[in-house]
C-alpha positions in Angstrom: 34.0 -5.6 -10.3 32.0 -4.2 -7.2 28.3 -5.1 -7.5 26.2 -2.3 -6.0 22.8 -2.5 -4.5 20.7 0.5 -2.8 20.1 -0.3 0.9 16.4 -0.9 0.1 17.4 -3.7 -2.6 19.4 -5.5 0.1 16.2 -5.3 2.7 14.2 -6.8 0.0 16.7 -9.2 -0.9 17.0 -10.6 2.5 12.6 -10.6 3.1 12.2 -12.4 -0.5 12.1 -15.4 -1.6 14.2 -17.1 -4.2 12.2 -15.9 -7.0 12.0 -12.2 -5.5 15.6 -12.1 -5.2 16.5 -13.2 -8.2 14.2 -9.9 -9.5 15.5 -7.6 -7.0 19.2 -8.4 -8.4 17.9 -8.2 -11.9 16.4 -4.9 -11.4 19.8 -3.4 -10.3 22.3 -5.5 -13.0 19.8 -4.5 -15.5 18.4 -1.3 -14.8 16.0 0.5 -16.8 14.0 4.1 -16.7 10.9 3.0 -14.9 13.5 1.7 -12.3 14.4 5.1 -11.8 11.4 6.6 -11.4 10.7 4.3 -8.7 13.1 5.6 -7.0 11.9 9.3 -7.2 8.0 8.7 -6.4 8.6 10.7 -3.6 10.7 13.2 -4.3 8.6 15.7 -3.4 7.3 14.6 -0.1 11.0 14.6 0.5 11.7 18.2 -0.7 8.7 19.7 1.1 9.9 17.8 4.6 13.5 19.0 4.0 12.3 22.5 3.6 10.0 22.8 6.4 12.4 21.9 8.6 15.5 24.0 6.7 13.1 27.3 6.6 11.8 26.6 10.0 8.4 27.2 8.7 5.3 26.5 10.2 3.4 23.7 10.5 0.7 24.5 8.7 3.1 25.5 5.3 3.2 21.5 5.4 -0.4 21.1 5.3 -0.5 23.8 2.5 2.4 21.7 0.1 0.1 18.7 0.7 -3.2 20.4 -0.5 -1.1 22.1 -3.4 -0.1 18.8 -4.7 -3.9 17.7 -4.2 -4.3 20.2 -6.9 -1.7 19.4 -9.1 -3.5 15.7 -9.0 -6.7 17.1 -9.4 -5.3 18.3 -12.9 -3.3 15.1 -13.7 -4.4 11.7 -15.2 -3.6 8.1 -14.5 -0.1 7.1 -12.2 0.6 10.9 -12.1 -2.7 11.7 -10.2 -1.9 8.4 -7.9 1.7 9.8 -7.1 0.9 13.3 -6.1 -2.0 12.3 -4.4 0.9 9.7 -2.2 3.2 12.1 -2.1 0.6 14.8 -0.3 -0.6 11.9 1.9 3.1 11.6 2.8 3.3 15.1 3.9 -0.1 15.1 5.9 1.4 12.1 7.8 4.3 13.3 8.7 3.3 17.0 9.6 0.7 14.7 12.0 3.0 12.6 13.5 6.5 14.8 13.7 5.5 18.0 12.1 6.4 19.3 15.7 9.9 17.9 16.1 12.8 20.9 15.6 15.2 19.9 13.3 18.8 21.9 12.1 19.0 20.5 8.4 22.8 19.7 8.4 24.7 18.9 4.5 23.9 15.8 3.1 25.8 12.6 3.3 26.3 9.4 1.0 27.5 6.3 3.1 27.7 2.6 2.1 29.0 -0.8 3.5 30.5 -3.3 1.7 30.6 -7.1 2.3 32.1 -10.0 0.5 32.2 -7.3 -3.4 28.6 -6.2 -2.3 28.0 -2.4 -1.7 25.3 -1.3 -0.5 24.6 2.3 -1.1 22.9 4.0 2.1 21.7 7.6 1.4 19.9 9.2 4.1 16.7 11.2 3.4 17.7 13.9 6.3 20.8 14.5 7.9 20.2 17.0 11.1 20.6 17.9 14.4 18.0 17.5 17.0 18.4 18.4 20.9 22.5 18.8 20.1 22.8 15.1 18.8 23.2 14.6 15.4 21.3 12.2 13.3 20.5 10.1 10.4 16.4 9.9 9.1 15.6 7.3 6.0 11.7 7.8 5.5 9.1 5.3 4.4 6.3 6.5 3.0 4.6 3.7 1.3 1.4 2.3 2.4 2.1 -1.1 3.6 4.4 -1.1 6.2 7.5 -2.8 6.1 8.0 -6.2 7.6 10.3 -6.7 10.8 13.0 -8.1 8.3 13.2 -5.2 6.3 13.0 -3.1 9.5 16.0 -4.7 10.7 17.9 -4.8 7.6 17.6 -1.2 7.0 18.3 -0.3 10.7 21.5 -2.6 11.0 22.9 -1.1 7.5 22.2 2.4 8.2 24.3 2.2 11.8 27.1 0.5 10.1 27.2 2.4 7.1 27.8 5.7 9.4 29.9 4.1 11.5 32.1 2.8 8.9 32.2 6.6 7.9 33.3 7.5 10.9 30.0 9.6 12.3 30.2 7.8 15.7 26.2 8.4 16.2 24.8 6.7 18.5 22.0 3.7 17.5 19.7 6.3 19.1 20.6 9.0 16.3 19.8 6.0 13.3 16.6 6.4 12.3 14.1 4.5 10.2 10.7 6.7 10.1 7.9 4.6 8.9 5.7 8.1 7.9 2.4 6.7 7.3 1.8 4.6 10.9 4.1 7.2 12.6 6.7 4.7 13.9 10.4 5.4 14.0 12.4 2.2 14.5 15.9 2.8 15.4 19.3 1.5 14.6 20.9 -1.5 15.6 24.5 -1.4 17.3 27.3 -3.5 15.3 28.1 -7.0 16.0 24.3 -8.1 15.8 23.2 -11.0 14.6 21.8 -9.3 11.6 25.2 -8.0 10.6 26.2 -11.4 10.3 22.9 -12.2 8.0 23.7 -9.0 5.8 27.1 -10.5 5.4 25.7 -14.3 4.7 23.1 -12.5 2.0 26.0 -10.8 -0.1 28.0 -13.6 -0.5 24.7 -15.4 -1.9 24.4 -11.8 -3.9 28.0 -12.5 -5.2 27.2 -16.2 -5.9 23.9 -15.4 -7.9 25.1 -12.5 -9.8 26.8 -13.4 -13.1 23.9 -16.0 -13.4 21.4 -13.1 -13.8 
């Protein structure tokens, strides 16, 4: 049986130690609800950004989305305030940082990579075209920013996930956006050292697994 893992599982995976990872699979062989929901915290940060860019709207419409969900908050109580207020953060940062960037919003596309009966799932928040080149975006929106592991992790997958798909983009057109510090780390070509690390962490996946 193919084990599956989400692209950010793997990146914490590989940062964690043994304890973590021994979560990080359990969360995925044993998934539950609030799992889920972790997964959609910001769904509509993503929505809003995908719009802006698909309605060519303004930049100021993002700052308007942002202050609606501050009043959606406003009305809310507990982890549903906290979450729309993160999710209209989101949106404040990245109309500040790359509100101004001109995107063509092209279909979305569902890629993975696969090593030794691991795959890891790799869905891209934005698929468009910028300046003629087409791209990949994955956003991160959280408040801490990621470490350089997870950095790399996520940029090495995300190139050989596509490539293995047969997109042929360039490392330039792989992008990791971290939203809140405004950094956009790009993808790493195949045959990295960190492919062979992604490869050396799913066989430990495969080895750990039916002891979870």
């Amino acid at each position: 049986m193919m084990i599956k893992i989400s692209l950010k599982g793997l990146a914490k995976f590989m940062a964690g130690n043994s304890a973590q990872q021994r979560k990080v699979l359990r969360d995925f062989k044993y998934p539950d609800p609030e799992g889920f929901a972790q997964t959609i915290y910001y769904r509509e940060a993503r929505d809003f950004i995908t719009a802006y860019h698909q309605n060519r709207q303004p930049i100021q419409w993002l700052f308007d989305r942002a202050s609606q969900l501050d009043a959606i908050a406003d009305q809310s109580s507990g982890q549903t305030t906290t979450r729309y207020k993160n999710n209209a953060r989101a949106i404040r940062g990245y109309a500040r940082y790359f509100g101004n960037r001109k995107f063509e919003v092209l279909p979305d596309v569902s890629l993975a990579v696969t090593y030794a009966g691991v795959m890891v799932t790799v869905f891209p928040d934005l698929h468009v075209r910028e300046n003629r080149a087409e791209k990949i975006i994955k956003f991160e929106f959280s408040k801490d920013a990621p470490d350089d592991k997870m950095v790399k992790v996520i940029a090495q997958a995300m190139y050989e996930a596509q490539s293995n798909d047969g997109m042929r983009l360039k490392s330039s057109s792989v992008l990791y956006i971290d939203v809140r510090r405004g950094v956009t780390h790009k993808g790493a070509r195949a045959g990295s050292r960190m492919r062979h690390e992604m490869e050396a962490a799913c066989k430990n996946i495969s080895t750990l697994w039916n002891g979870i």
